[in-house]
Backbone bond lengths (Angstrom), bond angles and torsions (degrees), N, CA, C in turn:
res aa  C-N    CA-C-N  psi(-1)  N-CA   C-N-CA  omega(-1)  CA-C   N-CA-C  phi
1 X - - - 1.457 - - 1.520 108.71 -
2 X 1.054 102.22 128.94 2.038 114.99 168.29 1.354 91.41 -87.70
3 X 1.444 89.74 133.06 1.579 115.85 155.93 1.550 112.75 -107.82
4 X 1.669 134.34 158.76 1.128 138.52 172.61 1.721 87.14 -93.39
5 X 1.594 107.73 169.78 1.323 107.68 138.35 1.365 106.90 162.05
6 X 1.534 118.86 -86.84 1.806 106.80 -142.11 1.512 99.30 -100.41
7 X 1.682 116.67 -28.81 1.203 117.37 166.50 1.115 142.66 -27.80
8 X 1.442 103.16 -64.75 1.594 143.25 171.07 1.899 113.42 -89.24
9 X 1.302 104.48 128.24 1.608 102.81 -159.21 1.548 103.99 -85.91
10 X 1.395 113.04 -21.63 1.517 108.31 -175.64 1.036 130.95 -90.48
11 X 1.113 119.36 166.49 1.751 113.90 -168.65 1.487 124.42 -45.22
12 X 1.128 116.01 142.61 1.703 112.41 177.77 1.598 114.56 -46.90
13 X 1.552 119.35 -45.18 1.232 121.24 -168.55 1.623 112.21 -89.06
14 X 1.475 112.86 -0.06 1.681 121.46 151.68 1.536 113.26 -71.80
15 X 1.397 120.39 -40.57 1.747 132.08 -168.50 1.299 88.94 -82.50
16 X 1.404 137.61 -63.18 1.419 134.77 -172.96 1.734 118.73 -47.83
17 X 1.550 109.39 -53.66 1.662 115.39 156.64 1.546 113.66 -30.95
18 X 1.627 110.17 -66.83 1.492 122.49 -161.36 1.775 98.24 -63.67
19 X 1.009 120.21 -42.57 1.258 112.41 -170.76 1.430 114.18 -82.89
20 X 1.180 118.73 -20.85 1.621 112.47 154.68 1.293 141.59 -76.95
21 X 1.441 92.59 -20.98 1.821 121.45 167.43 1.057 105.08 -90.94
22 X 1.536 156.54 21.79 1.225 165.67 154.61 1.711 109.31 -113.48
23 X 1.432 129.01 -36.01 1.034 115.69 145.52 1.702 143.69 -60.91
24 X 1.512 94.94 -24.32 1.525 103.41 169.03 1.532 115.65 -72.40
25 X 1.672 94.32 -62.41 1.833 89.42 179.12 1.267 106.21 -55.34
26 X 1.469 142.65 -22.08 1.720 131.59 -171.16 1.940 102.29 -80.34
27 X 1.585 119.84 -26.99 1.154 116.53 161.67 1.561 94.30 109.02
28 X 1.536 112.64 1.23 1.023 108.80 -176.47 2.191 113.44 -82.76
29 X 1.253 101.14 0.76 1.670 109.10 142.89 1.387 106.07 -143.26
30 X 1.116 107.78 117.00 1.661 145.92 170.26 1.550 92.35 -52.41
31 X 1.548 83.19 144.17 1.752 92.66 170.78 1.783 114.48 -51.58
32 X 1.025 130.95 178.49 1.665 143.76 162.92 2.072 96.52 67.15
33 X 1.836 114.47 1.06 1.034 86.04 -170.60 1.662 135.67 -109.12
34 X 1.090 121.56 143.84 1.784 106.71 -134.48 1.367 95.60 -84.55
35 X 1.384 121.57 136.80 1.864 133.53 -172.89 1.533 86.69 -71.86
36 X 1.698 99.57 170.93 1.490 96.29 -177.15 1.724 99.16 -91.03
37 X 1.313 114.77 165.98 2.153 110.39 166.56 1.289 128.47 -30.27
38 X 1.223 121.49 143.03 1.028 135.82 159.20 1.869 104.75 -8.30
39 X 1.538 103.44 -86.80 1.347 121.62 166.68 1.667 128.91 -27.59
40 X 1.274 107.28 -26.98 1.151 118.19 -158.68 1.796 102.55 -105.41
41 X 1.539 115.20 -38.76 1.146 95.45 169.73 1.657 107.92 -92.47
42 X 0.964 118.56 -25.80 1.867 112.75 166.78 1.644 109.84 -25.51
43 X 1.853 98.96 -61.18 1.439 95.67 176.79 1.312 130.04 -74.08
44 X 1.537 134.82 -9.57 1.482 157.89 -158.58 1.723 94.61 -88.35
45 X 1.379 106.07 -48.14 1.519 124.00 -172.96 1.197 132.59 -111.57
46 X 1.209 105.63 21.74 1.710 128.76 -176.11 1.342 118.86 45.52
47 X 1.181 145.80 39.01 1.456 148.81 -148.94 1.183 99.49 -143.25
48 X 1.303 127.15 160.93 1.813 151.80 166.23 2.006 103.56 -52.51
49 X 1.116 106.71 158.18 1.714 101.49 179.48 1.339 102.68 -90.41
50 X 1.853 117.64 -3.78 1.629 105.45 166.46 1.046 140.84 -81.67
51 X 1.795 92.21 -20.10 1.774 112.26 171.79 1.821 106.20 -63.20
52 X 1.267 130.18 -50.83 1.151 159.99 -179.99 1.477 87.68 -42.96
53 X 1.763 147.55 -50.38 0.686 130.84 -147.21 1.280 107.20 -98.44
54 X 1.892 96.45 -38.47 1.264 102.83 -177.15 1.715 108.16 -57.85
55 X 0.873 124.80 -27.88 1.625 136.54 167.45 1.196 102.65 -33.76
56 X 1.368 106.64 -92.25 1.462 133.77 -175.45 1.993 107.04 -19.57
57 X 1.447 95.69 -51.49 1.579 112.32 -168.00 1.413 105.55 -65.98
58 X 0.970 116.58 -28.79 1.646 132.53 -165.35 2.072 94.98 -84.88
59 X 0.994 109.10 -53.81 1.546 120.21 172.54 1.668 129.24 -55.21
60 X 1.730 99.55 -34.86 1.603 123.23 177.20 1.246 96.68 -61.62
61 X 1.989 106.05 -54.99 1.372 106.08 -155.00 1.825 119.78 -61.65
62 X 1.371 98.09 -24.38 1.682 117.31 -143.20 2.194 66.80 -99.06
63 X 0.692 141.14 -3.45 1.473 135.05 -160.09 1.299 125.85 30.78
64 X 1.138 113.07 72.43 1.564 138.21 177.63 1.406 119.83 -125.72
65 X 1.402 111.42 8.46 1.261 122.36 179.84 1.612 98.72 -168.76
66 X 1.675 117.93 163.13 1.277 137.29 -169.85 1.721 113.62 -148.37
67 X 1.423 117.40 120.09 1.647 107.78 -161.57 1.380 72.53 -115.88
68 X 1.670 96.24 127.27 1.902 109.26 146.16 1.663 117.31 -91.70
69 X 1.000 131.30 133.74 1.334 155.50 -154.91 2.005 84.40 -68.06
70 X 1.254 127.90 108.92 1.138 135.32 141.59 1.851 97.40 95.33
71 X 1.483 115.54 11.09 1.161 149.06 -148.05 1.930 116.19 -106.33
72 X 1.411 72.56 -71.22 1.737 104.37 160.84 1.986 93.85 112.75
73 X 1.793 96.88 -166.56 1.510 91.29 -177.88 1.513 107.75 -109.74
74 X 1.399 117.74 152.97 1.080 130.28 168.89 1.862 132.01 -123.97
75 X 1.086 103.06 153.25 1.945 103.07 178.57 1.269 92.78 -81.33
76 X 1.655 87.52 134.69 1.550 117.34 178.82 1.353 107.23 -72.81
77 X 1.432 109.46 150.87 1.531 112.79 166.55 1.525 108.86 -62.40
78 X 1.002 144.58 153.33 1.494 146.82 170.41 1.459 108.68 -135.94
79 X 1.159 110.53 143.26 2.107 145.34 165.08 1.681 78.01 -51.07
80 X 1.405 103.03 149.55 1.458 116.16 153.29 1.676 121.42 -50.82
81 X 1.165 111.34 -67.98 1.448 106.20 172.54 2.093 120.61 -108.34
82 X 0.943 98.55 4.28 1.317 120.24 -174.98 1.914 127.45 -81.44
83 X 1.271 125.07 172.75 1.396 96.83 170.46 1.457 122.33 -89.95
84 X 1.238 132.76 174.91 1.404 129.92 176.69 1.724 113.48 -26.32
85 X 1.363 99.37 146.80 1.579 105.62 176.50 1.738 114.30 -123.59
86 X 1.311 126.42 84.50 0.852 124.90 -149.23 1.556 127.13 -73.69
87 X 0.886 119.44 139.22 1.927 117.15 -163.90 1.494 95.12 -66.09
88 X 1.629 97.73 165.78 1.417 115.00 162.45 1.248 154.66 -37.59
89 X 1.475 98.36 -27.54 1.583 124.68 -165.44 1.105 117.07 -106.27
90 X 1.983 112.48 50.22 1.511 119.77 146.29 1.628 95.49 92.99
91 X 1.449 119.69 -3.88 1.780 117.06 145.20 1.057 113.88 6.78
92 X 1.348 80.05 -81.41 1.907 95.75 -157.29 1.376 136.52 -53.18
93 X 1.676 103.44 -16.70 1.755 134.11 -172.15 1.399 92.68 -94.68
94 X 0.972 111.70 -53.98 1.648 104.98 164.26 1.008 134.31 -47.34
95 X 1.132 121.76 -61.52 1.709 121.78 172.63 1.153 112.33 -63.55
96 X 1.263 147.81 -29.76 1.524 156.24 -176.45 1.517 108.07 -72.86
97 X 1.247 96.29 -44.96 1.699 102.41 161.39 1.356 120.18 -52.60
98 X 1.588 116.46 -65.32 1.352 104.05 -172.58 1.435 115.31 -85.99
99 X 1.220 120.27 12.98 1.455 118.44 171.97 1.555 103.35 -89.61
100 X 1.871 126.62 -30.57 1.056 129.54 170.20 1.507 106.23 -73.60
101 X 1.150 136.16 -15.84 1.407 131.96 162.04 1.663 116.30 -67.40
102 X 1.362 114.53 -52.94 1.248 106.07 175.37 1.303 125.57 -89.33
103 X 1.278 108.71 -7.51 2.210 112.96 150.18 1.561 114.51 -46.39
104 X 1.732 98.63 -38.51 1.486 106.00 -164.67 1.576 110.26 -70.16
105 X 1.708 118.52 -64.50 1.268 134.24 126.46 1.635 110.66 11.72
106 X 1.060 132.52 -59.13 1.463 126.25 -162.17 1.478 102.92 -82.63
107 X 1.693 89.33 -68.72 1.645 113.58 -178.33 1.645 106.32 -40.00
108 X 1.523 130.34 -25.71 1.652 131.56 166.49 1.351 92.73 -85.23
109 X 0.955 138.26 -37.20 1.974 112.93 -171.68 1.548 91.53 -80.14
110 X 1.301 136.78 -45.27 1.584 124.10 -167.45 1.852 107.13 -67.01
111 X 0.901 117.09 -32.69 1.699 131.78 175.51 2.085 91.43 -55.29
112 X 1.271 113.88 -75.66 1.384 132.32 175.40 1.511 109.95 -22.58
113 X 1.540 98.68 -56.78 1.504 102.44 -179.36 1.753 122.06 -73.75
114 X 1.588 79.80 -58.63 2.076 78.75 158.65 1.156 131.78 -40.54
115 X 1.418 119.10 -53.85 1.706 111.34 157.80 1.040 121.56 -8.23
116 X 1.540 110.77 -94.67 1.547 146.00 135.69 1.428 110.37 30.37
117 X 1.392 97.27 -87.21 1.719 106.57 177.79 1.165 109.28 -73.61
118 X 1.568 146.98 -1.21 1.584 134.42 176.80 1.793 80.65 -86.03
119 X 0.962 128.51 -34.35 1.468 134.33 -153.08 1.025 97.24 -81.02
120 X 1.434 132.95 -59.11 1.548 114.87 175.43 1.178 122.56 -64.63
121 X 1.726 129.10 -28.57 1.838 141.61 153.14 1.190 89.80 -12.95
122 X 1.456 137.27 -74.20 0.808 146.30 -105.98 1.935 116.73 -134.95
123 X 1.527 94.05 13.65 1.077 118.58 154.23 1.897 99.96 73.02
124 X 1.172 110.56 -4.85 1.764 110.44 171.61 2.104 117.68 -113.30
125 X 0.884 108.59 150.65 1.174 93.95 -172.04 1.367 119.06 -85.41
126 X 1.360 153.22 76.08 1.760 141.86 -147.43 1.674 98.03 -80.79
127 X 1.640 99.93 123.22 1.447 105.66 175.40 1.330 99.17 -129.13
């Protein structure tokens, strides 16, 4: 079992991304080929199954991977030098989705922070 940790300063679920996105571009998982569960690399890589996801999310986004709903995730087909090229089978609604999920996600932490800073403007702290 690989563990992330004290070596490397960044988050586990940044090292977990890179090392799966370094196996894809090396070809060492071929497009169409399905990663193992959630569960399965959590335990493979010593980490929580949220780090694992946050992984996963980071991989969807960058399109190097494709999650079917109850399905599991898979490596995207990819352009030779280009970004992912996504198959036929409703891809594209997918990824648009979870990229509109984590727009949403941001756009509430940037709201959070704005508060924040009108709140200190303003000499009180709004929490």
């Amino acid at each position: 079992m690989q563990t992330f940790g004290a070596d490397d300063p960044r988050p586990a679920y940044l090292q977990l991304a890179d090392k799966i996105r370094s196996e894809i571009d090396s070809g060492a998982r071929p497009p169409g080929d399905q990663l193992p569960t959630h569960r399965e690399l959590a335990d493979q890589h010593g980490v929580a199954v949220e780090t694992v996801k946050r992984a996963l999310g980071l991989l969807r986004t960058s399109g190097h991977i494709v999650s079917r709903q109850g399905k599991g995730s898979f490596v995207s087909e990819r352009a030779e030098d280009g970004p992912a090229v996504l198959s036929q089978n409703g891809d594209v609604a997918e990824l648009l989705a979870s990229v509109k999920a984590e727009l949403s996600q941001v756009r509430r932490r940037l709201d959070v922070i704005e508060t924040r800073l009108d709140g200190l403007g303003s000499g009180t702290d709004a929490r």
